[in-house]
C-alpha positions in Angstrom: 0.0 0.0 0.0 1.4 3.3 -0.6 0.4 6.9 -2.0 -0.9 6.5 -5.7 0.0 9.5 -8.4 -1.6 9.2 -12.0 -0.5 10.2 -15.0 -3.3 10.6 -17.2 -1.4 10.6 -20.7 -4.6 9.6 -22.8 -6.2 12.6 -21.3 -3.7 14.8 -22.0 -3.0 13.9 -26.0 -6.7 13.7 -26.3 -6.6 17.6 -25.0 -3.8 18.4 -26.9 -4.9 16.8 -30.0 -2.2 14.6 -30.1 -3.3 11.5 -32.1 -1.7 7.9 -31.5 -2.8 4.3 -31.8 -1.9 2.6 -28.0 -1.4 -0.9 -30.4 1.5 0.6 -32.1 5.2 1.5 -30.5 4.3 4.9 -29.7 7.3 6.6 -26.7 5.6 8.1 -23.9 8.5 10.5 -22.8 9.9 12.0 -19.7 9.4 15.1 -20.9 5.9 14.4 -21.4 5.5 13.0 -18.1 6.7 16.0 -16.6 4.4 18.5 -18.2 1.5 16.3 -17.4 2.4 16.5 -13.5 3.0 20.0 -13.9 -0.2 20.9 -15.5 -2.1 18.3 -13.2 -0.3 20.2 -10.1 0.6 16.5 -9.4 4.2 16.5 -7.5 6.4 13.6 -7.2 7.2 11.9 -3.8 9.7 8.7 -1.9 7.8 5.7 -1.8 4.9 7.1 -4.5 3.5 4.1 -7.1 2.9 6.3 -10.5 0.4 4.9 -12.7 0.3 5.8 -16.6 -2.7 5.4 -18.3 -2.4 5.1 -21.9 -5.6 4.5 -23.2 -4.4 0.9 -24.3 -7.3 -0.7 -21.7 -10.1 1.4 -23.0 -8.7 0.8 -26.8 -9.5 -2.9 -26.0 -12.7 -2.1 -24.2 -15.5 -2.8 -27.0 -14.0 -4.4 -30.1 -14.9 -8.0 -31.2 -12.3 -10.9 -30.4 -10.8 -10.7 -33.8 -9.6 -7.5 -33.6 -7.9 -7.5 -29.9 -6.5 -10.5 -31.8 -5.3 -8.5 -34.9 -3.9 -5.6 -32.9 -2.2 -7.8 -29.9 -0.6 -9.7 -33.2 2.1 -7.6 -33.7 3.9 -7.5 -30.1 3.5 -3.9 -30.2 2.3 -1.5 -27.6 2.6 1.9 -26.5 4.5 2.7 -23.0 7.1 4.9 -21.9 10.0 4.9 -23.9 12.5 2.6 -22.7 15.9 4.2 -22.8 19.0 4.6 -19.8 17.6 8.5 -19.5 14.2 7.4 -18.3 15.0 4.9 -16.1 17.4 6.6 -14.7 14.7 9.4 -14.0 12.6 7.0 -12.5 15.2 5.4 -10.3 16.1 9.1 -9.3 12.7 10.0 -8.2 12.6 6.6 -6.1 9.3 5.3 -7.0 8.4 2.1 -4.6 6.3 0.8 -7.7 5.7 1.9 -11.6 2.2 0.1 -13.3 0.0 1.3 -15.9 -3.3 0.4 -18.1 -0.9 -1.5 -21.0 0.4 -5.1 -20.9 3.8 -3.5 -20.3 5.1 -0.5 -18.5 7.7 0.6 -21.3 7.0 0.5 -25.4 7.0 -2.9 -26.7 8.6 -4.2 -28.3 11.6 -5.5 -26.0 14.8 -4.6 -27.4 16.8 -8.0 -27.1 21.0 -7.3 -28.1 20.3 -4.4 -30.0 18.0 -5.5 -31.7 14.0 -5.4 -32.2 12.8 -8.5 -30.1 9.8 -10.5 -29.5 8.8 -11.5 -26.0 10.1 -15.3 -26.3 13.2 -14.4 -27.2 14.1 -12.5 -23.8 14.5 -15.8 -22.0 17.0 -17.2 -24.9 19.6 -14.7 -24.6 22.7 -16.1 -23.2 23.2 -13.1 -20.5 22.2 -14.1 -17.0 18.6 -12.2 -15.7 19.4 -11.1 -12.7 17.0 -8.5 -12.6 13.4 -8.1 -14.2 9.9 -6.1 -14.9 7.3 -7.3 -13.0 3.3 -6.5 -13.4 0.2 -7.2 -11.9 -3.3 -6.7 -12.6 -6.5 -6.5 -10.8 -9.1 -8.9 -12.2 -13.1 -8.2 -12.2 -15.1 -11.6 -11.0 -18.8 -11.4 -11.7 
């Protein structure tokens, strides 16, 4: 348990007319992170779980079967952008947890030795995992 802050990024490209498919590799920035808290008034604290909501849930919410098939197909996904800068911001702000409304936290696809990877092929590199990205989700019984 611990004090919650949202980023509403959906909110604030929809306000800003700033178009983007969630199914695609679209960055979420620092940058843009930051001028979202500053507009919100939200401020950054030790210990605080930040939340990014992307849209990618509500994308899902309402098309057929086929097409969450069709756009989950390509491995792609919208998240922050996964580079040393960010997480280096976000290990700098000491976050106790990251999570938001995609399947992953950063854009998707992994990067696996340089290069453009799928999801499989993270557990066949031949570099030790010491460390990983964990996720969890709440699920809605009837």
């Amino acid at each position: 348990m611990g004090r919650g802050v949202l980023i509403d990024y959906k909110n604030w490209a929809d306000a800003n007319g700033k178009k983007y498919n969630p199914f695609t590799d679209h960055r979420i920035t620092i940058e843009e992170i930051e001028t979202i808290a500053k507009e919100e008034g939200v401020t950054f604290k030790q210990g605080d779980i930040i939340i990014i909501r992307s849209g990618f849930t509500e994308a899902m919410t309402g098309i057929s079967d086929e097409e969450q098939i069709q756009n989950l197909s390509s491995q792609r996904v919208c998240g922050v952008e996964g580079t040393p800068e960010s997480a280096k911001w976000f290990w700098n702000k000491h976050f106790a947890a990251v999570s938001g409304d995609a399947l992953t936290f950063e854009v998707g696809p992994p990067i696996v030795d340089g290069k453009e990877g799928t999801i499989t092929q993270l557990g066949t590199s031949h570099q030790p995992r010491i460390s990983f990205m964990t996720t969890s989700k709440l699920i809605r019984y009837p």
